[in-house]
TORPA-4810 file (N, C-alpha, C, O; in nm, 3 decimals):
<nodes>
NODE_1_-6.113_0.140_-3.930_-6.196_0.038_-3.866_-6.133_-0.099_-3.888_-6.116_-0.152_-3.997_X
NODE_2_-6.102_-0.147_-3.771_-6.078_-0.309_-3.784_-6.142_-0.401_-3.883_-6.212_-0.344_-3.966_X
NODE_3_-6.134_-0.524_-3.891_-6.146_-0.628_-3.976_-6.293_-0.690_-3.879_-6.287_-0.735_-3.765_X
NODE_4_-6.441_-0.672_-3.981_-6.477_-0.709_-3.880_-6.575_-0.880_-3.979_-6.693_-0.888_-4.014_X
NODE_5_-6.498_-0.951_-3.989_-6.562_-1.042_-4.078_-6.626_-1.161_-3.962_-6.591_-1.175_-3.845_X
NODE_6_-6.729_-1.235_-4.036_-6.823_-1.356_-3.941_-6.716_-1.363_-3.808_-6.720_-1.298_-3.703_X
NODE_7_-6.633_-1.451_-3.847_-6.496_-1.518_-3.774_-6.457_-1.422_-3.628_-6.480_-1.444_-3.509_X
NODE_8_-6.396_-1.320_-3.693_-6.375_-1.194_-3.608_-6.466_-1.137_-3.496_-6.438_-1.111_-3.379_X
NODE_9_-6.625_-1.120_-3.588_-6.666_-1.105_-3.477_-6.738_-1.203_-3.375_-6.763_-1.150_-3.266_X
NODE_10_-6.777_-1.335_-3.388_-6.797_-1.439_-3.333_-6.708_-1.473_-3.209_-6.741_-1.532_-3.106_X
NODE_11_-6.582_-1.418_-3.246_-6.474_-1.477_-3.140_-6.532_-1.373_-3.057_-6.587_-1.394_-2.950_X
NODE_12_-6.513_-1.223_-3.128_-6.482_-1.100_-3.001_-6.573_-1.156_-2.898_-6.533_-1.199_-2.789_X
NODE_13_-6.761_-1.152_-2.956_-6.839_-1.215_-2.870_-6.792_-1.238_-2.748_-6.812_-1.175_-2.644_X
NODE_14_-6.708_-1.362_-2.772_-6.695_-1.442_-2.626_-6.597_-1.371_-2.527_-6.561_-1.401_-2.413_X
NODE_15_-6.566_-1.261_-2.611_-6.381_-1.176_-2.507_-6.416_-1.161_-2.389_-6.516_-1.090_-2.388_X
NODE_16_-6.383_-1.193_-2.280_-6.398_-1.146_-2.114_-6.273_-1.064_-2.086_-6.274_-0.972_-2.004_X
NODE_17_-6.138_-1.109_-2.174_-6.027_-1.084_-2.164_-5.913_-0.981_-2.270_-5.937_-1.002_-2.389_X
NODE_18_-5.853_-0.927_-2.257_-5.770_-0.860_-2.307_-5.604_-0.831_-2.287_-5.558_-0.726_-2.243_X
NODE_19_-5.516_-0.958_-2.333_-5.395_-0.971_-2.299_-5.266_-0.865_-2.429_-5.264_-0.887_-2.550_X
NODE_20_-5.207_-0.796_-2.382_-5.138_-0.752_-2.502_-4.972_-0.721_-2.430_-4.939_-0.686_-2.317_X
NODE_21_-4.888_-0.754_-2.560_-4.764_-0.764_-2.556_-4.759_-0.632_-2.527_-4.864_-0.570_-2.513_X
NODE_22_-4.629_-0.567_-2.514_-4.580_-0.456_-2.508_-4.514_-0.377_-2.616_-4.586_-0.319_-2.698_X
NODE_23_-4.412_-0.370_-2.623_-4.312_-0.388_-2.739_-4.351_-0.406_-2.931_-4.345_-0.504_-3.006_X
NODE_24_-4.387_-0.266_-2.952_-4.445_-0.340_-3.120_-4.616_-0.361_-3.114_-4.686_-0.404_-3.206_X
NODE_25_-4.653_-0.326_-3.004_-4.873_-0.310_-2.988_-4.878_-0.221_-2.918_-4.922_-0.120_-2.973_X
NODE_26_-4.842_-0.206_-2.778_-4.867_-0.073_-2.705_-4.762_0.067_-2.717_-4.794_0.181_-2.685_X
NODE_27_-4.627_0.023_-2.772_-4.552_0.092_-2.828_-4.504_0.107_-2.990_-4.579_0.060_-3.075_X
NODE_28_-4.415_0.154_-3.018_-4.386_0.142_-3.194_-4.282_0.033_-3.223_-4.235_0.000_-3.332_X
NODE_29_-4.257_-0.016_-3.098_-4.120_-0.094_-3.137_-3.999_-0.048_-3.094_-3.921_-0.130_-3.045_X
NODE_30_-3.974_0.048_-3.100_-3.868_0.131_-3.073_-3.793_0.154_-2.882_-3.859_0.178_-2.781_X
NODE_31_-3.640_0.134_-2.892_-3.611_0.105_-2.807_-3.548_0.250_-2.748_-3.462_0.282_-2.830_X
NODE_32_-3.553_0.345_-2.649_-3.523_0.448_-2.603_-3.421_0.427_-2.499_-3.425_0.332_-2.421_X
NODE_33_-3.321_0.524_-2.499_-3.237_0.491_-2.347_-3.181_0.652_-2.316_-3.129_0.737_-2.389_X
NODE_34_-3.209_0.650_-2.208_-3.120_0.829_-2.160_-2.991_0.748_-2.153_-2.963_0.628_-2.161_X
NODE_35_-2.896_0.901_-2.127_-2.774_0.900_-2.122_-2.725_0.793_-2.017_-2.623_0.725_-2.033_X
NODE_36_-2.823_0.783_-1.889_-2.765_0.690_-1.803_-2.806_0.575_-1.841_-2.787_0.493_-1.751_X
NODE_37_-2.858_0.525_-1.942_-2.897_0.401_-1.967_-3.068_0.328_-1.938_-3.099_0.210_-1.958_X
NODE_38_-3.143_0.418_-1.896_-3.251_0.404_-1.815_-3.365_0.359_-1.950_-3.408_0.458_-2.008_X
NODE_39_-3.393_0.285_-1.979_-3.506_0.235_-2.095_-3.642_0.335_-2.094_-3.722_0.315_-2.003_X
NODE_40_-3.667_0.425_-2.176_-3.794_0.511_-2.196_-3.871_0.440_-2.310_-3.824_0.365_-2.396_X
NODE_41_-3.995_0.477_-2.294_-4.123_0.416_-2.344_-4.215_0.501_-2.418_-4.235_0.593_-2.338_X
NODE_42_-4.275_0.522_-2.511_-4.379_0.608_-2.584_-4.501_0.556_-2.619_-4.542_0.507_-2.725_X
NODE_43_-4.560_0.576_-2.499_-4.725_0.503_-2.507_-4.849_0.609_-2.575_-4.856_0.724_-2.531_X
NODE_44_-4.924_0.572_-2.659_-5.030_0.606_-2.682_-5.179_0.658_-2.621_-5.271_0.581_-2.650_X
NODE_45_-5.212_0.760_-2.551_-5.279_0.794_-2.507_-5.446_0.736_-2.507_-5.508_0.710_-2.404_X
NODE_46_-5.505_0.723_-2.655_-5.582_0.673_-2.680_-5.605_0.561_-2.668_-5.721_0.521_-2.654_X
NODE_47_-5.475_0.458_-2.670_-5.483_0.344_-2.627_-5.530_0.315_-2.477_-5.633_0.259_-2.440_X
NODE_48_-5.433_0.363_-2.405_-5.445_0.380_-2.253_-5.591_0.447_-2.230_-5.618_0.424_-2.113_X
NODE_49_-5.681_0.509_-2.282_-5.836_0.552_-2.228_-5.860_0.435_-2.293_-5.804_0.356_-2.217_X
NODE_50_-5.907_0.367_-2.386_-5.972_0.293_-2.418_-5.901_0.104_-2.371_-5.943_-0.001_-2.420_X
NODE_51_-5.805_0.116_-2.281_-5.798_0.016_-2.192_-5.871_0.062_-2.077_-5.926_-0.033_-2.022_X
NODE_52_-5.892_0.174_-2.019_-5.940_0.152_-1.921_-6.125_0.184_-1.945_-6.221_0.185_-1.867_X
NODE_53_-6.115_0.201_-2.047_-6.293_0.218_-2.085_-6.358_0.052_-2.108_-6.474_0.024_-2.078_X
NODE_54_-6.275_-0.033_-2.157_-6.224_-0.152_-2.160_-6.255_-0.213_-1.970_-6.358_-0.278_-1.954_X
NODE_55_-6.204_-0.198_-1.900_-6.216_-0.211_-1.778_-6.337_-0.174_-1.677_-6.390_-0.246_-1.592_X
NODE_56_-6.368_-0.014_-1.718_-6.512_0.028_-1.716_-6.616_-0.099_-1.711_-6.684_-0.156_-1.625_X
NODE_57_-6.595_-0.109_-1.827_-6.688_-0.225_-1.928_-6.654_-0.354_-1.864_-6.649_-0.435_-1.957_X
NODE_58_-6.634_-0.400_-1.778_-6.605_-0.558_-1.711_-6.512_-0.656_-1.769_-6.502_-0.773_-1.729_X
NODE_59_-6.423_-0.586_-1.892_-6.320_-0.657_-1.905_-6.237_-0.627_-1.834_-6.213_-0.522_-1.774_X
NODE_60_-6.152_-0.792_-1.841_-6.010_-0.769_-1.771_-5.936_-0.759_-1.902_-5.952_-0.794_-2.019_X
NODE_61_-5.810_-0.667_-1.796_-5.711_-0.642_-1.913_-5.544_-0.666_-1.857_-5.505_-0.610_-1.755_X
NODE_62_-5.456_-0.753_-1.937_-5.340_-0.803_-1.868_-5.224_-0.762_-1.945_-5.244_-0.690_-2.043_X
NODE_63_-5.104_-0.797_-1.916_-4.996_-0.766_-1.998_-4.909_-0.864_-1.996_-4.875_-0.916_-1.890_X
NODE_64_-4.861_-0.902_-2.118_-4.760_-1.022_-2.120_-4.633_-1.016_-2.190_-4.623_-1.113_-2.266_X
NODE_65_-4.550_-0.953_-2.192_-4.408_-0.906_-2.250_-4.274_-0.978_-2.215_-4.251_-1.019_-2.101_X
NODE_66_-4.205_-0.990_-2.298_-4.085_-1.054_-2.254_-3.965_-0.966_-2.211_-3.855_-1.006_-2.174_X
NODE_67_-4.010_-0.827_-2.224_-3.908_-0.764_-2.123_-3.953_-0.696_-2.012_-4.074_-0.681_-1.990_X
NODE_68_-3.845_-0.644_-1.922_-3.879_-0.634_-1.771_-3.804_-0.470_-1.795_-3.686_-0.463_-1.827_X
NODE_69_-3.884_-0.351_-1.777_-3.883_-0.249_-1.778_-3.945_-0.151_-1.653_-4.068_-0.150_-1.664_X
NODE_70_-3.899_-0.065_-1.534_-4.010_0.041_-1.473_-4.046_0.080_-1.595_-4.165_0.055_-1.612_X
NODE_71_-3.988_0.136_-1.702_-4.113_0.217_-1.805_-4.262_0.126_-1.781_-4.358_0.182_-1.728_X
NODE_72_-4.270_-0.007_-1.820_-4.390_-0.060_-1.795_-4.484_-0.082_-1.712_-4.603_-0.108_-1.729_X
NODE_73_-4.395_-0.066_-1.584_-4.446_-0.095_-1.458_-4.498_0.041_-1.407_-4.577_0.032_-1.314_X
NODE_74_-4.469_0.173_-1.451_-4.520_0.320_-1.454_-4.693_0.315_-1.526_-4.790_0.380_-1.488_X
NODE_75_-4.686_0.241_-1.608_-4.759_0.269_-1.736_-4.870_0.200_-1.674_-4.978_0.258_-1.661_X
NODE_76_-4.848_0.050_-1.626_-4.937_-0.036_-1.553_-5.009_0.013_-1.434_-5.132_0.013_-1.436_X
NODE_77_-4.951_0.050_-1.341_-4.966_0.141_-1.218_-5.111_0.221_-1.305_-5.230_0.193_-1.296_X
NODE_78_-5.048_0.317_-1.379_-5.109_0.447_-1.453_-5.254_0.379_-1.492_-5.362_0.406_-1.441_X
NODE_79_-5.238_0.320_-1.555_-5.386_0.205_-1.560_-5.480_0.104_-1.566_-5.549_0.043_-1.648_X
NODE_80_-5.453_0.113_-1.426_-5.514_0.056_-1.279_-5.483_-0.113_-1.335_-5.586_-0.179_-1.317_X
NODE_81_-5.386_-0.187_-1.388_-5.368_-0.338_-1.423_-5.314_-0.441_-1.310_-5.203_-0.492_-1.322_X
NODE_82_-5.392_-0.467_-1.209_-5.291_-0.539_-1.079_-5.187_-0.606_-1.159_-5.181_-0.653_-1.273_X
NODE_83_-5.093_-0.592_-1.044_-4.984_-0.671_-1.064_-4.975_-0.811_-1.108_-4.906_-0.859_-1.198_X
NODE_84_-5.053_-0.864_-1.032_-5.129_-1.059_-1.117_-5.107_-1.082_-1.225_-5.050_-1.183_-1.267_X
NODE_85_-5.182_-0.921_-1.337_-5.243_-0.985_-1.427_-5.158_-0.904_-1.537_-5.210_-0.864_-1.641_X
NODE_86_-4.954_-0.872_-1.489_-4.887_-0.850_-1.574_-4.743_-0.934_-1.571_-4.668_-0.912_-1.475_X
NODE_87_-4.709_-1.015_-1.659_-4.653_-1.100_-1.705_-4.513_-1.053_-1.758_-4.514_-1.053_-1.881_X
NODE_88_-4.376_-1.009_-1.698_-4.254_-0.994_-1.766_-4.193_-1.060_-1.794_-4.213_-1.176_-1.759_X
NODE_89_-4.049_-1.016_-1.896_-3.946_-1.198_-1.886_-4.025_-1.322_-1.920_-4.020_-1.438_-1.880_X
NODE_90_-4.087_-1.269_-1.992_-4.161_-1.459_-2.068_-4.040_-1.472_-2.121_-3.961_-1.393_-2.172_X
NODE_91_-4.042_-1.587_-2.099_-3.962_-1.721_-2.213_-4.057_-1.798_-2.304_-4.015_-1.845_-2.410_X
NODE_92_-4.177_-1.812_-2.267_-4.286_-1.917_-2.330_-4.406_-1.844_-2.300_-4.472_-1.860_-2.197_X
NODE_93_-4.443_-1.739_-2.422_-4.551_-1.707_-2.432_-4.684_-1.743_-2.402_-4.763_-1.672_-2.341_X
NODE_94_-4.716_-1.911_-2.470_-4.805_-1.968_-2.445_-4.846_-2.047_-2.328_-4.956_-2.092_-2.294_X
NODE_95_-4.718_-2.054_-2.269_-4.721_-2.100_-2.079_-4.814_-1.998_-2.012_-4.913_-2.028_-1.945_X
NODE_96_-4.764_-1.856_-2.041_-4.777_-1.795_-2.007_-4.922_-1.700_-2.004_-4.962_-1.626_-1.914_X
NODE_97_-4.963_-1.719_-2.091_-5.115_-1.690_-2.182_-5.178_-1.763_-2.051_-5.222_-1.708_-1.950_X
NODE_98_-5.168_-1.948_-2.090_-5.230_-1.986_-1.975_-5.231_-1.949_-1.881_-5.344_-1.911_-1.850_X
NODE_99_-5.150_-1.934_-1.796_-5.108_-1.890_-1.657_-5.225_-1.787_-1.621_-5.316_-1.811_-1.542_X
NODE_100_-5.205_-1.655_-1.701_-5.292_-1.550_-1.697_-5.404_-1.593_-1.728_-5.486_-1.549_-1.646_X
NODE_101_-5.472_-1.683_-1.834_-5.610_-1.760_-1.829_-5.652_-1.817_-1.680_-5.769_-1.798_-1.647_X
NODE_102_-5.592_-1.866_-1.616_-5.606_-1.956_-1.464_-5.642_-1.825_-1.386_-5.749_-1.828_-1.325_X
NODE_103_-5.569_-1.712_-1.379_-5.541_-1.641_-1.266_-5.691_-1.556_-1.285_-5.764_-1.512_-1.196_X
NODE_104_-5.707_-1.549_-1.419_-5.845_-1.477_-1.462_-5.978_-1.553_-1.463_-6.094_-1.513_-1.477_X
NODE_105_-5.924_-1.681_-1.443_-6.039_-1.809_-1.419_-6.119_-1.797_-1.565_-6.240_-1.771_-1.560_X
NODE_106_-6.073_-1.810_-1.658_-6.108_-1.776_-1.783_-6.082_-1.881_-1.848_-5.981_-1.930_-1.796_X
NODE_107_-6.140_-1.982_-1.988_-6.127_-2.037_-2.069_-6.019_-1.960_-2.208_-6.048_-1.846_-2.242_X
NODE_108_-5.914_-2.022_-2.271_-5.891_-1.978_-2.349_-5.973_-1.874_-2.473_-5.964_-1.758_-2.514_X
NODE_109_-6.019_-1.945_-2.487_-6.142_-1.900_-2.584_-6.222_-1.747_-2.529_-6.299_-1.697_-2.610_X
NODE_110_-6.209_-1.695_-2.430_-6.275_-1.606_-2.394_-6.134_-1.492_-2.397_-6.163_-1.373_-2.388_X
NODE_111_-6.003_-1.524_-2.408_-5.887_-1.437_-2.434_-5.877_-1.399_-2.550_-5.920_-1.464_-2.646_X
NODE_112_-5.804_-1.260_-2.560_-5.750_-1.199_-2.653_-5.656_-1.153_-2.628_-5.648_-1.071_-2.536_X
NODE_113_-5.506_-1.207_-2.734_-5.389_-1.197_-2.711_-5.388_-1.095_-2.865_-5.470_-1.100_-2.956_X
NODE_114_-5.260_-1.001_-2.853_-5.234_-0.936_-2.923_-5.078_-0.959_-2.940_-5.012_-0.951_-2.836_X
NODE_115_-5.014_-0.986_-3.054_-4.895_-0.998_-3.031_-4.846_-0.910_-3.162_-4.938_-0.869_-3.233_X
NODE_116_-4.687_-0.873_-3.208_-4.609_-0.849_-3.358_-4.522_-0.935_-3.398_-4.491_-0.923_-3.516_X
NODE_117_-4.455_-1.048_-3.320_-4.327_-1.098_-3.386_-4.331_-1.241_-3.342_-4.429_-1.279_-3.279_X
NODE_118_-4.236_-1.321_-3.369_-4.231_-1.466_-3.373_-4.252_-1.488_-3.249_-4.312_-1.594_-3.229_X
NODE_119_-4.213_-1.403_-3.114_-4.212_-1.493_-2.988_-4.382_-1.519_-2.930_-4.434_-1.593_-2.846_X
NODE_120_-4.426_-1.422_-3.018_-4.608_-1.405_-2.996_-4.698_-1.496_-3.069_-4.820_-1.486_-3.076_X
NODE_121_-4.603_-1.608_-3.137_-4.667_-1.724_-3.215_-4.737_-1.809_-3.116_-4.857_-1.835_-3.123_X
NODE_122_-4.639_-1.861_-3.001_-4.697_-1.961_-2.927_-4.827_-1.879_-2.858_-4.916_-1.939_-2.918_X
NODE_123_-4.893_-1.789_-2.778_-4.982_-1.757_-2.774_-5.111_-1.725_-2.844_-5.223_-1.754_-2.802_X
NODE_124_-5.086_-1.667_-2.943_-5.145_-1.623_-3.098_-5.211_-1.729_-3.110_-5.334_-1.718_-3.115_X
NODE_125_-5.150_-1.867_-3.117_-5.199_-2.006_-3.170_-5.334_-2.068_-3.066_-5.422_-2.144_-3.105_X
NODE_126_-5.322_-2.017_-2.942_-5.411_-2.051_-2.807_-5.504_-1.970_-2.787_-5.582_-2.012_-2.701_X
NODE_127_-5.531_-1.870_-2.829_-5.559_-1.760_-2.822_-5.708_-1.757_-2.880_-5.715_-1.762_-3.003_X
NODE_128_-5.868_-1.749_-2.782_-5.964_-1.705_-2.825_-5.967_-1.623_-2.933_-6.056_-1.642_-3.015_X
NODE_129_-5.886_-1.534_-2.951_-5.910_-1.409_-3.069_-5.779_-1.398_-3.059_-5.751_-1.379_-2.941_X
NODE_130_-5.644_-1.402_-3.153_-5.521_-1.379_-3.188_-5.563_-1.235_-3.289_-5.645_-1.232_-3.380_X
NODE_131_-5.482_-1.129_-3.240_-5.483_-1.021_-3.321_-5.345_-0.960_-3.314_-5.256_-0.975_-3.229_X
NODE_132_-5.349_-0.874_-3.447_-5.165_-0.781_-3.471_-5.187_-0.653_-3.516_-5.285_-0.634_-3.588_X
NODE_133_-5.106_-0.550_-3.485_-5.059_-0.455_-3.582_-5.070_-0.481_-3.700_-5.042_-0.590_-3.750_X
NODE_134_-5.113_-0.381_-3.763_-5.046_-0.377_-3.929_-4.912_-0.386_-3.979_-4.872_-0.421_-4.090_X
NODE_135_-4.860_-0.354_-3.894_-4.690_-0.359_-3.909_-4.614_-0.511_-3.821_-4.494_-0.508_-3.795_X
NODE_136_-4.674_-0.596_-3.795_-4.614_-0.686_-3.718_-4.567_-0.788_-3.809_-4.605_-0.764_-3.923_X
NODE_137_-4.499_-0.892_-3.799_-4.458_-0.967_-3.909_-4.504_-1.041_-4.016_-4.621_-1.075_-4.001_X
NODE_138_-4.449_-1.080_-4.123_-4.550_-1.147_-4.220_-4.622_-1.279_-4.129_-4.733_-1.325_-4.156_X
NODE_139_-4.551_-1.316_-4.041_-4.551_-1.446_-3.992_-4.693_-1.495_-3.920_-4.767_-1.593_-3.927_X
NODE_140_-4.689_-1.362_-3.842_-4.776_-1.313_-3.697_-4.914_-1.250_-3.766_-5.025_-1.254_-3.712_X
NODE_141_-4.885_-1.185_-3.907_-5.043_-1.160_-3.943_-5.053_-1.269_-4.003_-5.135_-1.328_-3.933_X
NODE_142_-5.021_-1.345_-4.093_-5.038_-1.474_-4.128_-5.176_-1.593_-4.028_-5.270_-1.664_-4.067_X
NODE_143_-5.119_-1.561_-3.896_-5.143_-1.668_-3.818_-5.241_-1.624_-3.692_-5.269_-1.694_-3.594_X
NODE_144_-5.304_-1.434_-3.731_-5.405_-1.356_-3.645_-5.546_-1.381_-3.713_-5.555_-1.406_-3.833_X
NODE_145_-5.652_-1.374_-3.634_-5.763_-1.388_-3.664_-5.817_-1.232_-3.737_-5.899_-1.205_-3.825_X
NODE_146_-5.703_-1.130_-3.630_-5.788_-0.916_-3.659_-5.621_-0.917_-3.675_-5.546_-0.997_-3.618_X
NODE_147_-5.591_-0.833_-3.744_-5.502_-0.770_-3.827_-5.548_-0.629_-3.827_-5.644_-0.605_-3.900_X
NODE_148_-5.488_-0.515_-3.746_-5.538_-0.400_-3.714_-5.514_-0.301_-3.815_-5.408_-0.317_-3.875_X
NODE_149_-5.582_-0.206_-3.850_-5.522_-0.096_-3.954_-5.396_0.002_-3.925_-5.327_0.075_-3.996_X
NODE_150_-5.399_-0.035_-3.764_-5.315_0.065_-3.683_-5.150_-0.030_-3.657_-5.121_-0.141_-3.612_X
NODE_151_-5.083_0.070_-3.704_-4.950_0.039_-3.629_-4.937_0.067_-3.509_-5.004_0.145_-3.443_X
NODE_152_-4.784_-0.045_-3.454_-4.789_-0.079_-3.324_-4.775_0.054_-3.235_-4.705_0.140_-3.288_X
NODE_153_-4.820_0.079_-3.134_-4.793_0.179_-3.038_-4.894_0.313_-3.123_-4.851_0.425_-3.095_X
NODE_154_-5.007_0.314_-3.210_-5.067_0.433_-3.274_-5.219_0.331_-3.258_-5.260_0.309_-3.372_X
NODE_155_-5.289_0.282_-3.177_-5.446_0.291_-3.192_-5.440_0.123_-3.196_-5.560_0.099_-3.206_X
NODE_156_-5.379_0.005_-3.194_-5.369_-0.102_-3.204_-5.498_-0.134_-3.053_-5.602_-0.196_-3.073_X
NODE_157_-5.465_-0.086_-2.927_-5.528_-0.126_-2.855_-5.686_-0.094_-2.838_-5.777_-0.160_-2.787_X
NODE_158_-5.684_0.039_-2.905_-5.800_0.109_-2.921_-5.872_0.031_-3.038_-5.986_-0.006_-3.013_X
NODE_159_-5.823_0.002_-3.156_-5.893_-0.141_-3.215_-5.966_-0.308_-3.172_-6.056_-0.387_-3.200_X
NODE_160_-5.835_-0.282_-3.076_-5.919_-0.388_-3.031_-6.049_-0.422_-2.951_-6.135_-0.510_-2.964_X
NODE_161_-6.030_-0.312_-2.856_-6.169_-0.297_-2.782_-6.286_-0.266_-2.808_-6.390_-0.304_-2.753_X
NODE_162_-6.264_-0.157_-2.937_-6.349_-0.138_-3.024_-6.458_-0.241_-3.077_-6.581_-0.253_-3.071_X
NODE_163_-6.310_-0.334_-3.153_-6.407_-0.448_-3.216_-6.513_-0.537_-3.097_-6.632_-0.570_-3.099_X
NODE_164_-6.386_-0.557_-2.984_-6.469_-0.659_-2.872_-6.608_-0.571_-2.828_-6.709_-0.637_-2.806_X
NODE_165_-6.615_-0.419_-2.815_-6.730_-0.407_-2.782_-6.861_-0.397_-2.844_-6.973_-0.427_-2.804_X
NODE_166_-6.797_-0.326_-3.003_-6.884_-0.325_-3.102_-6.951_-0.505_-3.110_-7.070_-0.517_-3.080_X
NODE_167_-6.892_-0.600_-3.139_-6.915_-0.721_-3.137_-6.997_-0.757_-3.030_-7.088_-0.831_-3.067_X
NODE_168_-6.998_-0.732_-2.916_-7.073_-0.770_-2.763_-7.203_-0.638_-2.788_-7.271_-0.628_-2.686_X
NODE_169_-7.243_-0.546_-2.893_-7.369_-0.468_-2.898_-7.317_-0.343_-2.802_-7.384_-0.243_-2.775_X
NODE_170_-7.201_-0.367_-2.762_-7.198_-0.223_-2.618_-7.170_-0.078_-2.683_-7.248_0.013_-2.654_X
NODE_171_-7.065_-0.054_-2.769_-6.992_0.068_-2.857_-7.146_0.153_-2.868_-7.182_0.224_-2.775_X
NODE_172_-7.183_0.146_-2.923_-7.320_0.249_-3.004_-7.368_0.327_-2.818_-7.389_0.443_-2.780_X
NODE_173_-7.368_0.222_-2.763_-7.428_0.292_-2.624_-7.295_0.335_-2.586_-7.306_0.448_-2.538_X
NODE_174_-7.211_0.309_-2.585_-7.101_0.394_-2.517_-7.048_0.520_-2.539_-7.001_0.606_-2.465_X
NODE_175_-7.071_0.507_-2.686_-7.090_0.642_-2.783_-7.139_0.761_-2.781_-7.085_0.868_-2.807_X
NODE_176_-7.291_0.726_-2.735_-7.370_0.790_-2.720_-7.416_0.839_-2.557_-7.492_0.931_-2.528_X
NODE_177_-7.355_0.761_-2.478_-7.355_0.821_-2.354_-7.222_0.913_-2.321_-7.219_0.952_-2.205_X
NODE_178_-7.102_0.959_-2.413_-7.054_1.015_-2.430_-7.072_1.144_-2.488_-7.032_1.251_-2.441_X
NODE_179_-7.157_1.118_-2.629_-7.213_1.226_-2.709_-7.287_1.349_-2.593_-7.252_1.467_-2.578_X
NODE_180_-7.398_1.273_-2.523_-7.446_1.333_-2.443_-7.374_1.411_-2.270_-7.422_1.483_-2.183_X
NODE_181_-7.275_1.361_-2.288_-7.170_1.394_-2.162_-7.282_1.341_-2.046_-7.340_1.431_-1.984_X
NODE_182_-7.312_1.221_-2.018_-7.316_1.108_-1.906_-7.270_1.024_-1.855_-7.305_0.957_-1.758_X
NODE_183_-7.124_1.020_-1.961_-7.035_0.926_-1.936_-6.896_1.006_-1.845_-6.842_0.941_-1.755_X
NODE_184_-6.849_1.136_-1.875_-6.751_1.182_-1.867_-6.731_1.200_-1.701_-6.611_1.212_-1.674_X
NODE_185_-6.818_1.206_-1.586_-6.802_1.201_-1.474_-6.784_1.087_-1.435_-6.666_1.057_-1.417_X
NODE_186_-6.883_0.987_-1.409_-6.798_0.874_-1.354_-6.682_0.809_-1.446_-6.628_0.722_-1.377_X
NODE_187_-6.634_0.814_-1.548_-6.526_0.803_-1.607_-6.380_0.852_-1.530_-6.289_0.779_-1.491_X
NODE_188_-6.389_0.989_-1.523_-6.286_1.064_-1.454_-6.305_1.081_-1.283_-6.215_1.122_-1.209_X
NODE_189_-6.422_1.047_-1.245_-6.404_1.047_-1.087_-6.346_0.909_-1.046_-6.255_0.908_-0.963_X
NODE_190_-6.394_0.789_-1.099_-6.269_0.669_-1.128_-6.117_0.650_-1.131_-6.035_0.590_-1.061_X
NODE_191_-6.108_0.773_-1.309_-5.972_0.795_-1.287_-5.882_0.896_-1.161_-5.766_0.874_-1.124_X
NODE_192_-5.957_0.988_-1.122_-5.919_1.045_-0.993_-5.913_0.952_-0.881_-5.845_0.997_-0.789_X
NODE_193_-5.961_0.839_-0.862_-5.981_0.736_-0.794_-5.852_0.657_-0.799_-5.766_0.651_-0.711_X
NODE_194_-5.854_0.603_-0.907_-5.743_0.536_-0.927_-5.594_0.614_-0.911_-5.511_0.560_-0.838_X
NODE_195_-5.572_0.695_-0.955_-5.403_0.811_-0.913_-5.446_0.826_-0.794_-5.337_0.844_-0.740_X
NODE_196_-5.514_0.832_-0.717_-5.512_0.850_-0.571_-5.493_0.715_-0.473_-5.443_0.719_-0.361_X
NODE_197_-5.549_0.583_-0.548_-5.518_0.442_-0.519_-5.392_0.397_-0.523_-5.352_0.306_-0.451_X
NODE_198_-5.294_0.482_-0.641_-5.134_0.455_-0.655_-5.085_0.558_-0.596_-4.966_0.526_-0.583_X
NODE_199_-5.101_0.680_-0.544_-5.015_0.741_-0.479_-4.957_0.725_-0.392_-4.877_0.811_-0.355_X
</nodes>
């Protein structure tokens, strides 16, 4: 379970938004290449349902990375993130944060940026709710509000939404309309929705 102190959850409160790096939060860090050179990716499953349960739920959810990969652009497609509201090739994180604040018509303060390493400072710092991996740098937990139990690319994203929903009163009902299987149809007739929207 996340960090859920006054601070922490006060911010989640206000989350409308959900921005996360790539590289080191939705993955482990780790850089893959086939023989022809082609960049492969190892995403987290649990993460990916609980972004789009996340979405369900009337958040938006964006991506802001400084590299430019199809692995990502597969992954994005996969769940359902318009194109708008994903961000490659940053040079300036915190330009960039904004940018995606404008496009989401959102106040800082209502974002949540997730970053692991120094280039995720300038956002982190702007950032309604700044959160990290457990494994991200001394620097970057130093300077996060949630500090996740989960390493990068293993449940980091699934923490976060967690906290934002638990914090907003929603989790316990979401839980439980699961427990009861009321949730699991329109859930998956959505996701059948959506692979049929990208095909």
């Amino acid at each position: 379970m996340p960090s859920r102190s006054p601070s922490v959850l006060q911010r989640a409160r206000r989350v409308r938004a959900l921005v996360f790096d790539v590289d080191g939060v939705l993955t482990d860090g780790h850089l893959w290449y086939s023989r022809r050179g082609e960049e492969l990716k190892v995403f987290f499953a649990r993460d990916g349902f609980s972004i789009r349960l996340a979405q369900r739920e009337g958040l938006l959810v964006a991506i802001l990375t400084g590299r430019v990969t199809p692995a990502l652009r597969a992954r994005v497609a996969d769940l359902g993130i318009p194109s708008e509201l994903v961000v490659e090739g940053s040079t300036d994180k915190r330009r960039d944060l904004k940018l995606l604040a404008r496009r989401m018509n959102l106040p800082l303060s209502q974002v949540a940026y997730v970053g692991d390493d120094l280039p995720d400072l300038p956002a982190l710092t702007v950032a309604g709710l700044a959160g990290c991996p457990a494994d991200a740098t001394v620097e970057v937990r130093s300077s996060c509000h949630l500090v996740c139990r989960s390493r990068g690319g293993a449940g980091v994203a699934r923490e976060l939404v967690q906290t934002v929903l638990r914090a907003q009163g929603r989790w316990n009902a979401i839980v439980a309309s699961w427990r009861a299987g009321t949730a699991a149809e329109g859930y998956f007739a959505r996701e059948r929705g959506a692979k049929h929207d990208n095909a």
